[in-house]
C-alpha positions as CSV (number, residue, x, y, z in Angstrom):
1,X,189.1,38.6,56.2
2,X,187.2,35.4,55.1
3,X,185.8,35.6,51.8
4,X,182.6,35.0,50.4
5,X,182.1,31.6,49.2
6,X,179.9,32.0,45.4
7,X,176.6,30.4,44.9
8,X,178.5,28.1,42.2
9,X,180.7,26.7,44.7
10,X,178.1,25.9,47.6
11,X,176.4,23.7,44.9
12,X,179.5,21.8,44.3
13,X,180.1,21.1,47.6
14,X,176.4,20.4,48.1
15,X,176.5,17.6,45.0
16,X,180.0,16.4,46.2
17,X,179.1,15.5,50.1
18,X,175.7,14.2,49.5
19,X,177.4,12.0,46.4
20,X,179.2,10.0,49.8
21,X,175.4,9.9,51.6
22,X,173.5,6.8,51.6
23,X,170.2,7.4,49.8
24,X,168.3,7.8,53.4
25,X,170.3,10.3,54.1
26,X,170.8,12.3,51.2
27,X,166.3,12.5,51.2
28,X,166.5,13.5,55.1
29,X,169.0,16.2,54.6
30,X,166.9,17.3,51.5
31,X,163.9,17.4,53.5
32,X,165.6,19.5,56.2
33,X,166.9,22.1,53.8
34,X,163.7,22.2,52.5
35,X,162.1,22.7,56.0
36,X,164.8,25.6,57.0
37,X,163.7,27.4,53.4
38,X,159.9,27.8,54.3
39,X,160.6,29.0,57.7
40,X,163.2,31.6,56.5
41,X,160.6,32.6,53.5
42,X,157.5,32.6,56.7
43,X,159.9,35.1,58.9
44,X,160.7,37.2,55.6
45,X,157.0,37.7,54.4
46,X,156.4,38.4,58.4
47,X,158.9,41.0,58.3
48,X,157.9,42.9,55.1
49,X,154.5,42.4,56.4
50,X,155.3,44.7,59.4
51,X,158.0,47.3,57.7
52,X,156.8,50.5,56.9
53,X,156.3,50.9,53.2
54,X,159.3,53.2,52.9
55,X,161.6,50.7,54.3
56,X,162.8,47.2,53.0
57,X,161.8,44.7,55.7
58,X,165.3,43.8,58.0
59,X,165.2,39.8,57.0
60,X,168.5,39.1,59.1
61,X,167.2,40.7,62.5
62,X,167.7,38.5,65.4
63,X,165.0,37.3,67.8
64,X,165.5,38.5,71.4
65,X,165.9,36.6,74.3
66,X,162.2,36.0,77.0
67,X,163.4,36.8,80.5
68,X,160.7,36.3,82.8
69,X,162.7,38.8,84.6
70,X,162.8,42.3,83.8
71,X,165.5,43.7,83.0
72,X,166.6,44.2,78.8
73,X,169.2,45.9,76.6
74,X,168.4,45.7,72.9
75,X,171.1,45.1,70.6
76,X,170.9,47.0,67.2
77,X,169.5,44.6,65.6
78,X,167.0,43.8,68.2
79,X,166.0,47.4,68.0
80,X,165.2,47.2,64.3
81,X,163.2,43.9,65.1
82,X,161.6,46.2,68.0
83,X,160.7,48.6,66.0
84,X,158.2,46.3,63.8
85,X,156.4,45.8,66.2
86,X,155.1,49.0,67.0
87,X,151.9,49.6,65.7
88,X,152.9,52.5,63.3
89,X,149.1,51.9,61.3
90,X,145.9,49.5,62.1
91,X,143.3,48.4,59.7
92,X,140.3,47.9,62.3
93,X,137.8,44.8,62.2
94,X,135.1,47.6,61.4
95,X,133.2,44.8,60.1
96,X,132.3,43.2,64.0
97,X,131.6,47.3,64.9
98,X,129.6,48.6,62.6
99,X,126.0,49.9,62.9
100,X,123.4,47.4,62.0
101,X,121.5,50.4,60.1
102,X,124.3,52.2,58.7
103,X,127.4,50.1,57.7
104,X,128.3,52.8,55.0
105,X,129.9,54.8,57.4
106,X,132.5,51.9,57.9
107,X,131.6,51.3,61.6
108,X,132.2,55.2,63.0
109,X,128.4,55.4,63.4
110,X,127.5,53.4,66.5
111,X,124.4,55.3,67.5
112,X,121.9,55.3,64.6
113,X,121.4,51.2,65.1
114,X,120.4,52.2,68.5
115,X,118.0,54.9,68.3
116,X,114.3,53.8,69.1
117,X,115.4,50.1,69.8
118,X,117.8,49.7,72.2
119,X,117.7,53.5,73.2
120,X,115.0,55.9,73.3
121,X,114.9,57.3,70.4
122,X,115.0,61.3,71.6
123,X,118.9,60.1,72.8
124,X,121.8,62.3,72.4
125,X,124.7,61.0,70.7
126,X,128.1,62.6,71.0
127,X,131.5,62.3,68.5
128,X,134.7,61.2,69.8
129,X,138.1,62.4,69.0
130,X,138.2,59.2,66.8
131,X,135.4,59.8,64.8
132,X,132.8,57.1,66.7
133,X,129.9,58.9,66.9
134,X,127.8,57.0,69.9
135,X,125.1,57.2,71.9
136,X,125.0,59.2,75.4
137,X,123.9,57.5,78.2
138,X,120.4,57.7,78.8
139,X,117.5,56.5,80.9
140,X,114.1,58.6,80.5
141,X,111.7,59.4,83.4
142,X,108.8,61.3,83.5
143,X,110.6,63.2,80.2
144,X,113.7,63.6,82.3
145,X,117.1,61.9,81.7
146,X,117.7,60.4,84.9
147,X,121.5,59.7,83.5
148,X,122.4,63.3,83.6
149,X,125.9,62.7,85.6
150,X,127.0,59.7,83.1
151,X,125.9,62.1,80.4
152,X,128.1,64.9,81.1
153,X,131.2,62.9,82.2
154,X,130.4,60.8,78.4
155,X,131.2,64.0,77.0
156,X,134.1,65.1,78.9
157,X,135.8,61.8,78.2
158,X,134.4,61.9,74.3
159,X,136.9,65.1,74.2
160,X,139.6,64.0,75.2
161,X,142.5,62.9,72.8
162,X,142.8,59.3,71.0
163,X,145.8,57.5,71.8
164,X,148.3,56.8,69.0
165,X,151.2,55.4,68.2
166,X,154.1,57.3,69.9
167,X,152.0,58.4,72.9
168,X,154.1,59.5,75.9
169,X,151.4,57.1,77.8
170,X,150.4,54.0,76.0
171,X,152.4,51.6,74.0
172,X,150.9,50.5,70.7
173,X,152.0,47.5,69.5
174,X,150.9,45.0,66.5
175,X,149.8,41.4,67.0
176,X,150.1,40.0,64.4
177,X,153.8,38.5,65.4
178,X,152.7,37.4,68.8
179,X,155.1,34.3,68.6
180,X,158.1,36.9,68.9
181,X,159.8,37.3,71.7
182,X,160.6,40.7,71.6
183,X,156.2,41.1,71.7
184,X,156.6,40.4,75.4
185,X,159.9,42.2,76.4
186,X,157.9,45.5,75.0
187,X,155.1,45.1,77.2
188,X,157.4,44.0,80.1
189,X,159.3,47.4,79.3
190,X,156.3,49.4,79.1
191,X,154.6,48.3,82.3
192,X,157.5,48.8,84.3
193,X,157.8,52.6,82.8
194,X,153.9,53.0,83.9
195,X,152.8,53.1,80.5
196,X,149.6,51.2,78.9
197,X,150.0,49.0,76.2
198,X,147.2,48.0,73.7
199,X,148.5,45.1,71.5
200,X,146.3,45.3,67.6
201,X,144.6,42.4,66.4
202,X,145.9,39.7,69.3
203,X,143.0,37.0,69.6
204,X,140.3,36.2,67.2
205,X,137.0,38.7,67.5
206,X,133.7,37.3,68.2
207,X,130.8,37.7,66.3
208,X,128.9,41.0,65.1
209,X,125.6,40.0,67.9
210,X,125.7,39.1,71.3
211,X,123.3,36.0,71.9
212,X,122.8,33.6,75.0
213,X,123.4,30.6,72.8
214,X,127.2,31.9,72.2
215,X,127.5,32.8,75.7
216,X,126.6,29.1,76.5
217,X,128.6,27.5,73.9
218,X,132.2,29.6,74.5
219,X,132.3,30.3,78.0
220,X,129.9,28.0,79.7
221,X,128.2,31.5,80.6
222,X,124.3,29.6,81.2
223,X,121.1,31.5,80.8
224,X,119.9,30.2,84.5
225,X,123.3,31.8,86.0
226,X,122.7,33.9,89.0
227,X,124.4,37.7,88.6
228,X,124.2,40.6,90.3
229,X,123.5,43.6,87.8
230,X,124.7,47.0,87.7
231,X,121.9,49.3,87.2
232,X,122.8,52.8,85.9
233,X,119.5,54.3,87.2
234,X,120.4,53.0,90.9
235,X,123.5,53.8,90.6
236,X,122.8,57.6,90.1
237,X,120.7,57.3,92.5
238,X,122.8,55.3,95.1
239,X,126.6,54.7,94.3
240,X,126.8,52.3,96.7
241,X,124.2,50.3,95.8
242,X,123.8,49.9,92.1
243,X,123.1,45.9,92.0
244,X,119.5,43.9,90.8
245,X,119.8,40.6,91.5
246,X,118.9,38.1,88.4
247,X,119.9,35.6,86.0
248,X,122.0,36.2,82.6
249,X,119.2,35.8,80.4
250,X,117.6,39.1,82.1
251,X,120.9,41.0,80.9
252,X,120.5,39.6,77.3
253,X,116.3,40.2,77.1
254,X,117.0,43.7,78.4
255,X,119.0,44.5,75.8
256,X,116.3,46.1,73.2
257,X,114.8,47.5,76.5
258,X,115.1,51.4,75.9
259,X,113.9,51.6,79.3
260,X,117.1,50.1,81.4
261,X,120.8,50.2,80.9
262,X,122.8,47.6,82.5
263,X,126.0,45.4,83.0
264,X,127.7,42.7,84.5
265,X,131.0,41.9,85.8
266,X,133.2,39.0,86.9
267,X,131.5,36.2,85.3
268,X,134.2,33.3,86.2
269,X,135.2,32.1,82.6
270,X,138.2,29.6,82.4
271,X,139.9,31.0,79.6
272,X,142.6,33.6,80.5
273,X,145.4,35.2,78.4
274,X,146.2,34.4,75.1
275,X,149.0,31.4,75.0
276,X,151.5,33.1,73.8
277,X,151.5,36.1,76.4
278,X,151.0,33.7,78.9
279,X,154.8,33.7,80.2
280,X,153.2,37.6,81.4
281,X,151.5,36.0,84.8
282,X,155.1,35.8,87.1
283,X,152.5,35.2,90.0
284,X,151.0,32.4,88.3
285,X,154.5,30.9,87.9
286,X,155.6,31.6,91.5
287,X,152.7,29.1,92.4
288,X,153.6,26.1,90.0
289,X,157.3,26.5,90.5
290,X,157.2,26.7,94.4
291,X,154.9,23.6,95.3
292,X,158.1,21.9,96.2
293,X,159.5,24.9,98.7
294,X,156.1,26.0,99.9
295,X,153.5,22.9,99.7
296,X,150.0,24.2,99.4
297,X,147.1,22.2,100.5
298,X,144.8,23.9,98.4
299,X,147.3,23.9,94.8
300,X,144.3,25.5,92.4
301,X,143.5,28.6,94.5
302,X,145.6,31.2,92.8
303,X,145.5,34.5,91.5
304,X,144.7,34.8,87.7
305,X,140.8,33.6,88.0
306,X,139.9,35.2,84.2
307,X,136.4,36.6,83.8
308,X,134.1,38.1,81.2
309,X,131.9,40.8,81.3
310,X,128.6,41.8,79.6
311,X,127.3,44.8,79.4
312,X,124.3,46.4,77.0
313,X,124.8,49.7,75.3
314,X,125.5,53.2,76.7
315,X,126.9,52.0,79.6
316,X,129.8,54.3,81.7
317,X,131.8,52.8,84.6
318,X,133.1,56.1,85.7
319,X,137.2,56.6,86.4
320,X,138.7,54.2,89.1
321,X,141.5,51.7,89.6
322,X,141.7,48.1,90.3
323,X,142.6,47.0,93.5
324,X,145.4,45.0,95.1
325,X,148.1,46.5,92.8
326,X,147.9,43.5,89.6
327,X,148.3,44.5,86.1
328,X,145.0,43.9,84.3
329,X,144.7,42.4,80.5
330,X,141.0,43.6,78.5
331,X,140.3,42.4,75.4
332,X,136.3,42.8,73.6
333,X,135.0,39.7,72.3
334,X,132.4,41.7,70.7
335,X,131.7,45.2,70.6
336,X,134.2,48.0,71.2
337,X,135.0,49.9,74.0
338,X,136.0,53.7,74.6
339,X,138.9,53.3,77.6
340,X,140.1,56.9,78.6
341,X,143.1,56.4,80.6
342,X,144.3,59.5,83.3
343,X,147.9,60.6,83.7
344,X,148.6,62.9,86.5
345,X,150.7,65.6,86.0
346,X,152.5,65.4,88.9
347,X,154.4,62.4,88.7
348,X,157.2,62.5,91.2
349,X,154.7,62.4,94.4
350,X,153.5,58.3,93.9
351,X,150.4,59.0,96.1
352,X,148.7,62.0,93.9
353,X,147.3,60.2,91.1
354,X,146.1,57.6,93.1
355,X,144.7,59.8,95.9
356,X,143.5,61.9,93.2
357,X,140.7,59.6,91.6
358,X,138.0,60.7,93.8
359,X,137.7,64.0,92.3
360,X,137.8,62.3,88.4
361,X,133.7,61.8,88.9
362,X,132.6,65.0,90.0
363,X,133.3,67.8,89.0
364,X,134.4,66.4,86.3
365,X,137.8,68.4,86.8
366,X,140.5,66.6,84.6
367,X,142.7,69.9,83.8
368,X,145.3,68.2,86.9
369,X,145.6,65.2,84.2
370,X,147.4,64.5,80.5
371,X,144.4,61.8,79.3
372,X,144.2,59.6,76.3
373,X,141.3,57.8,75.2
374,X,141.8,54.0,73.6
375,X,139.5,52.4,70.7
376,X,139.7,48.8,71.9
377,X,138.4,46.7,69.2
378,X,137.4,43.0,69.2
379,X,140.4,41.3,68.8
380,X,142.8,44.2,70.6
381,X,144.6,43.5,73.8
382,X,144.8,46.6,76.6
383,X,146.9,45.6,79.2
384,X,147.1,48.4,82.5
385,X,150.4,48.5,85.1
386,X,149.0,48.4,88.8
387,X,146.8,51.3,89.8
388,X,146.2,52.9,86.7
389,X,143.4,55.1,87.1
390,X,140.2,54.5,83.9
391,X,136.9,55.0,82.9
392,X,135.3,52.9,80.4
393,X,132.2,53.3,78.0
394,X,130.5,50.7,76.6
395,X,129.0,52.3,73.4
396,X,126.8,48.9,71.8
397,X,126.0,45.5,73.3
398,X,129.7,44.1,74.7
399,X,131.4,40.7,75.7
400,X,134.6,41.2,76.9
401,X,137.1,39.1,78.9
402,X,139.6,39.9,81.2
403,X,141.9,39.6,84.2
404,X,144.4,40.4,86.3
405,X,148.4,39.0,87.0
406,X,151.7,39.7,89.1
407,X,155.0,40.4,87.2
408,X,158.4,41.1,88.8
409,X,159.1,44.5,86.7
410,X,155.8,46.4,88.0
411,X,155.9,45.7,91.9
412,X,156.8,49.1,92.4
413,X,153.7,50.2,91.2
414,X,152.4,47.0,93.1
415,X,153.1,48.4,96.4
416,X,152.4,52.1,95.7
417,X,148.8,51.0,94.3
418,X,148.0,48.8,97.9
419,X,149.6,51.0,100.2
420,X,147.0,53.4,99.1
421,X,144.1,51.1,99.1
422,X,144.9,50.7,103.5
423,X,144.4,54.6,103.8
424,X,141.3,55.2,101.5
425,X,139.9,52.1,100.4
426,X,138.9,53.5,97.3
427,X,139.6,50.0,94.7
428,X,136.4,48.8,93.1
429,X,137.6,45.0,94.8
430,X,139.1,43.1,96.9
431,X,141.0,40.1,96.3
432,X,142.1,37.6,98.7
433,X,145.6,35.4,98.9
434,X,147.4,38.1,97.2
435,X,149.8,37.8,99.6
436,X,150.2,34.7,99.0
437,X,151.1,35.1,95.6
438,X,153.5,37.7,96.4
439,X,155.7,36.0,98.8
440,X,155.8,32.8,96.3
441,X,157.3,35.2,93.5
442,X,159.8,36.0,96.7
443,X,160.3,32.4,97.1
444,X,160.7,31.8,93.7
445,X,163.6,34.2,93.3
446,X,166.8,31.7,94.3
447,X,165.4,29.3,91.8
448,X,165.5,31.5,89.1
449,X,168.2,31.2,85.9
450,X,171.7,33.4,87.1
451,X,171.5,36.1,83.8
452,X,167.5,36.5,86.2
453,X,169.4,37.1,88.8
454,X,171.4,39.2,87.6
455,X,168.7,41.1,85.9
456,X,166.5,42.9,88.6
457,X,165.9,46.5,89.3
458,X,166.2,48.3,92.4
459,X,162.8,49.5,92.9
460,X,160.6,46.9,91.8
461,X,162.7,44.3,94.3
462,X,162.8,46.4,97.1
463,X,158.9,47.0,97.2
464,X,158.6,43.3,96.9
465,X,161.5,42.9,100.3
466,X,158.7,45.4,101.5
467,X,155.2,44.2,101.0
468,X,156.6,40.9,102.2
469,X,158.5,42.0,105.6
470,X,155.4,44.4,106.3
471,X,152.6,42.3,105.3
472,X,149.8,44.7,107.0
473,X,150.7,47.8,105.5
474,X,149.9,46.2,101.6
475,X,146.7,44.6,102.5
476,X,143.4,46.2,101.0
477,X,141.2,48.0,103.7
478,X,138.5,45.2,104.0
479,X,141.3,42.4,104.4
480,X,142.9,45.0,106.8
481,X,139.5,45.0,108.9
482,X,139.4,40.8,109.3
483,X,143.1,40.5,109.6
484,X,143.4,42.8,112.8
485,X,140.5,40.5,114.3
486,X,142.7,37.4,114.0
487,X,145.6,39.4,115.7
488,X,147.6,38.4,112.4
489,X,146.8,38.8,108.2
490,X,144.9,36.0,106.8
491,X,147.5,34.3,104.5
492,X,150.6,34.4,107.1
493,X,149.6,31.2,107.4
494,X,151.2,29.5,104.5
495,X,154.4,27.7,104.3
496,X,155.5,30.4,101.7
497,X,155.8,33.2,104.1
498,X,158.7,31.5,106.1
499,X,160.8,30.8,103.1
500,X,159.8,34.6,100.9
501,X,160.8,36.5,104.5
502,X,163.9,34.3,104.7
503,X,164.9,35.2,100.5
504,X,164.4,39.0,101.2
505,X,165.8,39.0,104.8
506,X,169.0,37.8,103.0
507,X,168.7,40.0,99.6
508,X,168.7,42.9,101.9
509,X,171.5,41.7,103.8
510,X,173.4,41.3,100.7
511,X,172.8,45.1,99.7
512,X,173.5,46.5,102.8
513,X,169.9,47.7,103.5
514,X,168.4,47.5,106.9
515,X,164.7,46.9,106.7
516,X,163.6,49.6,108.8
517,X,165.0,52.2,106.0
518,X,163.4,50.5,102.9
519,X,159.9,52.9,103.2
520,X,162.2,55.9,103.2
521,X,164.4,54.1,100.1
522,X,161.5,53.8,98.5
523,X,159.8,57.2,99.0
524,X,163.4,59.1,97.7
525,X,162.9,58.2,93.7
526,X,162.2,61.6,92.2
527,X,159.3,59.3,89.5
528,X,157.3,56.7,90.9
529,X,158.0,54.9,87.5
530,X,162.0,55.0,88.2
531,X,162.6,51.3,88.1
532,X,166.0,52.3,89.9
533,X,169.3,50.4,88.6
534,X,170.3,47.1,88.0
535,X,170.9,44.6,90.9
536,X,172.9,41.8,90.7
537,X,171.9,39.2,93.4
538,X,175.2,36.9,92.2
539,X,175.0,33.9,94.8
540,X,173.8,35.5,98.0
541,X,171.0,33.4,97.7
542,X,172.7,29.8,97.1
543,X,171.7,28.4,100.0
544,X,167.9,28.8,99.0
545,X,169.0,26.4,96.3
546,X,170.0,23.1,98.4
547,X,173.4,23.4,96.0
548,X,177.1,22.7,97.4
């Protein structure tokens, strides 16, 4: 075994070598000890930062490695790295939350800042498993609450469980290390297993009020802008038609309005995910790293179009899922939000707790379901795996932003959630040129790194050999209606679609699948969040490469 060389001795060797260095070099080598000190004492102080209390912080951990793929085996060391990541406590922003009128209660009370201002003042407020003690919806007529429905659901959703760290449902992870690697192979993990993550503290917060001259100077969000409101009164009133036409500044003057309660969503913003989690959007990558394969003659029509939304107080957007199967990233800008997130209990039939959503609203029944509530805060970051079913409350004046994006380890969930949306149309959207995105992750695949290739589950690459051999069966209803009038789906078009059904033609060739057997395949996984086992592609796709 090698011994340890002593402190004394490094010095003397030190002194000795640099004693031969020209005086140049001897200050540049200086400066580049000095450089490798402050980063080891940065990572240290990071590290003890994150340890729990009772533990001395692991200074010698190793990074892990990003794979935009999706498959990952921690070392041990990587596990202890892992594991200080987790969000085992969280000291909230309460200072961006808390009640104008009654900051004493360290931001809990949400209500009493509300009451006779923004809210009639005869409101009932409600306390959540958390503490948070808000407002119930509530529009008055003629004495009556014309919000009765939003009411009672408020309250069903205020008593259900908080999530917390160590939830069977919802990852919990800290920010405050978003540089690390190991930040996005945990939410890769997490998505792929079905679960939520909500990442502490990840962007900057906002500030405590909502006014039209920050809207205007952050997101270019103008007074004058044309939206389409929701209107909580119409909507109780007609579910299908909900929407006042207006201008933003007709949102923001309504806010002290007792008399209304109302949102917006899908203002276009141009900011998206934070820059570190960027590497998340695969399908944004398919699209700048296939214009050589698969030109495009419109390159900036893509997928991951952020937006914000805006909403005043006391607003519900009862339980439903986002459509064309994308993961979706949330984060308030200002003012929290109350996410309850549903769970069937019966996981091993894929269709049930999608199918299951229409029943969340009314009666209200949620004893087939294991549900958690999050307390997103300004600043968090909730990120959702394709189809996850939600409600939201809006408790106080909110900006929040927002979005949706493709990644290779949750297509299984991709094509359960769209295969749905053909038989029921139930989604709150549609999207177009998802397709398009899809078959350009496809396309992408020979041109990936070999330890990516080598990297891929079963499940999540057979759904994508799927939804891109049997384009009709994976587009949402609407898309559905248009594409059956042009005898053929709208983006089959594209040069992508040649060279994705060529890749998965030959991937499936390669494991000794014939294409006509890949629904059954895919049906026989006793959990629709089995990712399946590990497939190595080795070179069966060489000749996608233009290599000898």
């Amino acid at each position: 075994m090698a011994r340890a060389v002593s402190p004394e001795r490094k010095k003397e060797y030190n002194r000795r070598y640099e004693h031969k260095l020209p005086p140049e070099a001897k200050q540049k080598r200086r400066d580049a000890q000095a450089a490798c000190k402050r980063k080891l004492r940065q990572h240290r102080s990071i590290a003890q930062a994150l340890a729990e209390p009772s533990q001395p912080a692991n200074t010698s951990a190793t990074a892990g490695v990003l794979l935009p793929a999706f498959s990952w085996t921690p070392s041990s060391a990587q596990d202890q790295t892992a594991d200080r990541i987790h969000s085992h406590t969280h000291s909230f922003p309460r200072h961006s939350v808390a009640s104008a009128n009654d900051p004493g209660l360290g931001g809990l009370n949400l209500a009493s800042g509300m009451l006779g201002t923004q809210v009639p003042l005869e409101t009932e407020v409600v306390t959540w498993d958390d503490g948070h003690i808000t407002i119930l919806p509530t529009v008055m007529r003629d004495g009556q609450n014309v919000l009765i429905e939003d009411l009672r659901l408020t309250k069903k959703f205020a008593a259900v469980p908080a999530s917390k760290p160590g939830s069977r449902f919802v990852t919990h992870l800290n920010g405050a290390i978003t540089e690390n690697e190991l930040l996005l192979i945990e939410i890769r993990s997490s998505l792929a297993a079905g679960k939520c993550v909500i990442v502490r503290e990840a962007v900057r917060p906002g500030p405590l009020n909502l006014t039209m001259e920050y809207l205007e100077k952050c997101y270019g969000i103008h007074a004058t802008m044309p939206v389409d409101m929701h209107d909580m009164e119409l909507r109780a009133k007609h579910s299908a038609q909900p929407h006042i036409p207006g201008v933003m500044s007709d949102l923001i003057l309504g806010i002290n309005n007792p008399n209304e309660q109302r949102y917006v969503l899908d203002c276009p913003i141009a900011a998206g995910l934070p820059l570190e989690l960027a590497p998340l959007d695969e399908g944004q990558m398919a699209w700048h790293r296939t214009t050589k394969d698969c030109p495009w003659p419109w390159p900036g029509i893509h997928l991951s179009n952020p937006y914000a939304s805006v909403s005043q107080g006391g607003v519900l957007i009862p339980p439903h899922c986002d459509s064309e199967g994308r993961n979706i990233y949330f984060f308030p800008v200002i003012g929290i939000q109350l996410r309850t997130l549903f769970f069937h209990k019966i996981t091993h039939d894929e269709k049930v707790p999608l199918e299951a959503e229409k029943y969340l609203s009314s009666p209200h029944d949620l004893d087939n379901y294991d549900a958690e509530t999050v307390t997103v805060y300004p600043g968090d970051l909730l990120i959702q795996p394709p189809g996850q079913l939600h409600a939201e409350y809006n408790p106080n004046t909110a900006l929040a932003r927002g979005g949706h994006f493709f990644t290779y380890g949750t297509l299984h969930h991709t094509h359960s959630s769209r295969s749905l949306e053909v038989t029921q149309g139930n989604s709150n959207q549609a999207h177009k040129y998802t397709d398009e995105t899809l078959w350009r992750m496809a396309a992408l695949i020979p041109r990936l790194p070999p330890d990516q290739l080598s990297g891929f589950h079963a499940r999540p690459l057979l759904a994508l050999c799927c939804m891109v051999l049997k384009p009709r069966t994976s587009l949402a209803q609407r898309l559905v209606s248009i594409s059956h009038k042009k005898k053929q789906p709208i983006a089959l078009q594209s040069s992508s679609y040649t060279r994705a059904y060529a890749v998965v033609t030959k991937i499936l060739q390669h494991l000794d699948i014939c294409p006509q057997d890949l629904p059954d395949i895919l049906k026989g996984h006793t959990s629709f969040v089995d990712v399946g086992e590990v497939i190595n592609l080795g070179r069966c796709l060489l000749e996608f490469t233009h290599a000898v």
